[in-house]
C-alpha positions in Angstrom: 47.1 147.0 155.9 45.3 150.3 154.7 46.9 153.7 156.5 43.5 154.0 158.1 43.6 151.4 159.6 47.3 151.6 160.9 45.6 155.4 162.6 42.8 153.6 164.3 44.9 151.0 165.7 47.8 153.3 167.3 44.7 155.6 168.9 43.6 152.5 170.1 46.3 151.3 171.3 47.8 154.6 172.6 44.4 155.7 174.7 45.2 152.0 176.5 48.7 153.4 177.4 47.6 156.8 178.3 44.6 155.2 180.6 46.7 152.7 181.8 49.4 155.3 183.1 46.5 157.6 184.7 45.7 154.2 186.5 49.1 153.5 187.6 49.8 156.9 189.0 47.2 156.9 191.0 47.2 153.7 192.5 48.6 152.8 196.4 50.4 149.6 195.8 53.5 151.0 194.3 55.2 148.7 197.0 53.8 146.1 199.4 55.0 144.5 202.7 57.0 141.0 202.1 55.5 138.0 203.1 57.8 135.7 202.5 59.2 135.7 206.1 56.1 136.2 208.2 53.1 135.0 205.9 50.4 135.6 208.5 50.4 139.2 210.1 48.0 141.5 211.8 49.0 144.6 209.8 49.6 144.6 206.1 51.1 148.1 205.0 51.4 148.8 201.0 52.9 152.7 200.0 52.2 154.5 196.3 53.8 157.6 195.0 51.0 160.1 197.4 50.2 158.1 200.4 50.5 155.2 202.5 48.1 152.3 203.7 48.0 149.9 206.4 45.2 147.3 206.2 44.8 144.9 209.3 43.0 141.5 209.9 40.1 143.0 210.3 39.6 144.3 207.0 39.8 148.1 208.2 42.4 150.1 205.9 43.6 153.5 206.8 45.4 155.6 204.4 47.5 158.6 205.4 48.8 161.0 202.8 52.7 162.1 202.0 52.0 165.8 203.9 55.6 167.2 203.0 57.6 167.0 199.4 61.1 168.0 200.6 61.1 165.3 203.3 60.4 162.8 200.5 63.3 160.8 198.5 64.7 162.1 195.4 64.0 159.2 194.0 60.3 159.2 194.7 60.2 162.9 193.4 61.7 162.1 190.3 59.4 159.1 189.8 56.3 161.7 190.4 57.9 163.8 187.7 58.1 161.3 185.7 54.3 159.8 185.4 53.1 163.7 185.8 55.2 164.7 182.7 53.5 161.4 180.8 50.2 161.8 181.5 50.3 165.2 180.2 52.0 164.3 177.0 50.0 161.9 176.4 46.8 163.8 177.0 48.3 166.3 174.5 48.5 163.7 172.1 45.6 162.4 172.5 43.9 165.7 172.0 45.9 166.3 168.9 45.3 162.1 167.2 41.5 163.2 167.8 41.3 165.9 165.0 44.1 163.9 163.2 41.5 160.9 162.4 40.2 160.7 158.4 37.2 160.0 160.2 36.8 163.4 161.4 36.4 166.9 158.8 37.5 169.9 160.4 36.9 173.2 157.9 39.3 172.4 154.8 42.1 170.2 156.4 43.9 168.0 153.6 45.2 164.9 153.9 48.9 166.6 154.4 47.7 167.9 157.6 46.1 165.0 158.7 49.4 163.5 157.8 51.6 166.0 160.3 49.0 165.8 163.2 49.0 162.1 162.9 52.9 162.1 163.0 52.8 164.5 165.9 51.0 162.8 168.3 52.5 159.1 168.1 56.0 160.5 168.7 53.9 162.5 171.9 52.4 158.7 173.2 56.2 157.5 172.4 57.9 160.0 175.2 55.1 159.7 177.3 55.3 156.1 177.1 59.1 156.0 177.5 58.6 158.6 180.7 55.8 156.2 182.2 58.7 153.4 181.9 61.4 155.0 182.9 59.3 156.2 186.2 58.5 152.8 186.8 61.9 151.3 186.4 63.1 153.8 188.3 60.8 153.0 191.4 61.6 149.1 191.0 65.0 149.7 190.9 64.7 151.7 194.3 62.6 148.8 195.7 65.4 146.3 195.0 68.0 148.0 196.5 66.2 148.8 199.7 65.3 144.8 199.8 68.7 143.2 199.9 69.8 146.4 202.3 67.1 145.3 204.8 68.3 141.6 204.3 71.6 142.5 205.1 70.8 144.4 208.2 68.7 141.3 209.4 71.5 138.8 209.7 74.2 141.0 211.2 73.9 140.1 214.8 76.6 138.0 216.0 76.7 134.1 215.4 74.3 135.1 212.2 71.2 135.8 215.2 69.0 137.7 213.9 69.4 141.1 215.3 66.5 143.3 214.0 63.3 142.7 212.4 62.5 145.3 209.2 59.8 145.6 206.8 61.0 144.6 203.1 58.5 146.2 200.6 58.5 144.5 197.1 56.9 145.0 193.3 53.3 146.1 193.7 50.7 145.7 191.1 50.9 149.4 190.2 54.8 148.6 188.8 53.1 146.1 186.5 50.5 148.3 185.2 52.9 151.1 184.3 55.2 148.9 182.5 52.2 147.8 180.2 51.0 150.8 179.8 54.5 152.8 178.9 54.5 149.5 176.2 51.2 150.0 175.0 52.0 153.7 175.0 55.0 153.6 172.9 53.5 150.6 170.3 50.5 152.8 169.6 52.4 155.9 168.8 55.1 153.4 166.9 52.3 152.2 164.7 50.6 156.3 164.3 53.9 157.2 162.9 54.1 154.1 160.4 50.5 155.1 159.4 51.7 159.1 158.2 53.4 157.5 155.1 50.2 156.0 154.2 48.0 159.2 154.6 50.2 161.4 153.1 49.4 162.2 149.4 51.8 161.5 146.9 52.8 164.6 144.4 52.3 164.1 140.5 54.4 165.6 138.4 53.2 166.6 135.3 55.7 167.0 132.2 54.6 170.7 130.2 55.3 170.1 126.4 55.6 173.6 124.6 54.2 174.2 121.6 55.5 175.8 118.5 54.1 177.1 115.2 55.6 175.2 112.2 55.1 178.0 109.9 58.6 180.7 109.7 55.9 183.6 108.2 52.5 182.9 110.2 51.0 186.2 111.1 48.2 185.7 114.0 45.5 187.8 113.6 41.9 188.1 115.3 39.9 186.9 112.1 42.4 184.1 111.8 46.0 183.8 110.2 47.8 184.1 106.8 50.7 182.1 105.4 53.2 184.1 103.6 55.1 181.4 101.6 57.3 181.1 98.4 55.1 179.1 97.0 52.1 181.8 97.1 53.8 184.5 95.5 54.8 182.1 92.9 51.3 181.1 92.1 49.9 184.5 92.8 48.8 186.2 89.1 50.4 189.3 88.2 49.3 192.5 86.8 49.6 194.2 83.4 51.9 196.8 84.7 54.2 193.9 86.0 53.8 192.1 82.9 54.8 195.1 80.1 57.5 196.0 82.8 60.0 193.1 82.5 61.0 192.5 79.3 60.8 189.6 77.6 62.7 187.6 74.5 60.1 188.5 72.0 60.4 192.2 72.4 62.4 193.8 70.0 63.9 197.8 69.8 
C-alpha cells in the first residue's frame, strides 16, 4: 500500500468523522422518551445538547431552545465542550491535510513538509475524534444513571404500588452517530500518521574519498606540472664545466 494512498484514505476517512461529528452536534435526539412502558402516547418528547422537542399524534413538533447555560447540568456543559472543542480541531486539521495532499503544489513545498503537515493533522482528527467520543460517552453515561434512578423512584410506593409516573429518556440516534464518527475520526488520522513514514524522503549519504598526488616532488603549475625525481637528474646530461671539474682515474699530476 503506496504512502499516497495511505493520505487519501485517512482524509477520506477523517472528513467522515469530522462531518459525522458536525451532524451529531447538532442533532435533537440526544435522548428520547421510553417506550417500553407506555408504547402508545399522545406526546413524544426527545432533548439534544441546545433544545428540546415534543412531537404529538398529530404530527405537529414544537421545539423550544435551552434559554439559560448556568441553569443547565454540568454534565451537559461539559458534553457541549466537548463536541465544540472537536469540531474545531478537526476543522483545523482538515484545513491543514488539504495543503498536505501530494496532489496539491503550493510554491516550493518538499516532500518533508508534506511529510510534517500530514503528521500534523492525523494526530488533530485523533483528539478530535477522542473529544467527540468522550462527549458522547459522557452523555450515555448520564442517560443511564438517570434511567435506573427514575425506575427506582417508580416502585417505591408501599406494597411495590406504583407511586409516580416519570419520563425515562434513553440512547438517541445522535449517541450513535458520534460514536461512529469519533471512530472514523480517530482511524483516519491513525492511518494519516502511518502514511508520514512513507512520504518522507530518505537521506543518502554519500562517502567523500580524498584524493592525493602520488608524486613526493610534483610541483603544480598553470602550464601543467614537473616531476623532480632521482631518476631525472641521473639521466639528465652534464656540462663540460661539470665534467673537467670532478676528477677522474685517468687524470694524472
Amino acid at each position: 500500500m503506496s504512502a499516497t494512498f495511505c493520505q487519501v484514505m485517512g482524509f477520506i476517512l477523517s472528513i467522515l468523522g469530522f462531518a459525522g461529528c458536525i451532524t451529531a452536534t447538532g442533532l435533537d435526539m440526544w435522548s428520547t422518551q421510553s417506550l417500553y412502558d407506555n408504547p402508545v402516547t399522545a406526546v413524544f418528547q426527545y432533548e439534544g445538547l441546545w433544545r428540546s422537542c415534543v412531537k404529538q399524534s398529530s404530527g405537529f413538533t414544537e421545539c423550544r431552545p435551552y434559554y439559560t447555560i448556568l441553569g443547565l447540568p454540568a454534565m451537559l456543559q461539559a458534553v457541549r465542550a466537548l463536541m465544540i472543542v472537536g469540531i474545531v480541531l478537526g476543522a483545523m486539521g482538515l484545513l491543514v491535510s488539504i495543503f498536505a495532499l501530494k496532489c496539491i503544489h503550493i510554491g516550493n513545498m518538499d516532500d518533508s513538509a508534506k511529510a510534517k503537515m500530514t503528521l500534523t493533522s492525523g494526530i488533530m482528527f485523533i483528539v478530535s475524534g477522542i473529544c467527540a467520543i468522550a462527549g458522547v460517552s459522557v452523555f450515555a453515561n448520564m442517560l443511564v444513571t438517570n434511567f435506573w434512578m427514575s425506575t427506582a423512584n417508580m416502585f417505591s410506593g408501599m406494597g411495590g404500588m406504583v407511586q409516580t409516573v416519570q419520563t425515562r429518556y434513553t440512547f438517541g440516534s445522535a449517541l450513535f452517530v458520534g460514536w461512529v464518527a469519533g471512530g472514523l475520526a480517530v482511524i483516519g488520522g491513525i492511518i494519516m500518521c502511518i502514511a508520514c513514514r512513507g512520504l518522507t524522503p530518505e537521506e543518502t549519504h554519500y562517502k567523500a574519498v580524498s584524493y592525493n598526488a602520488s608524486g613526493h616532488n610534483v610541483v603544480y603549475r598553470t602550464g601543467g606540472y614537473k616531476t623532480n625525481t632521482s631518476y631525472e637528474s641521473k639521466m639528465k646530461p652534464k656540462t663540460e664545466d661539470e665534467i673537467q671539474s670532478q676528477p677522474s682515474k685517468y687524470d694524472y699530476v
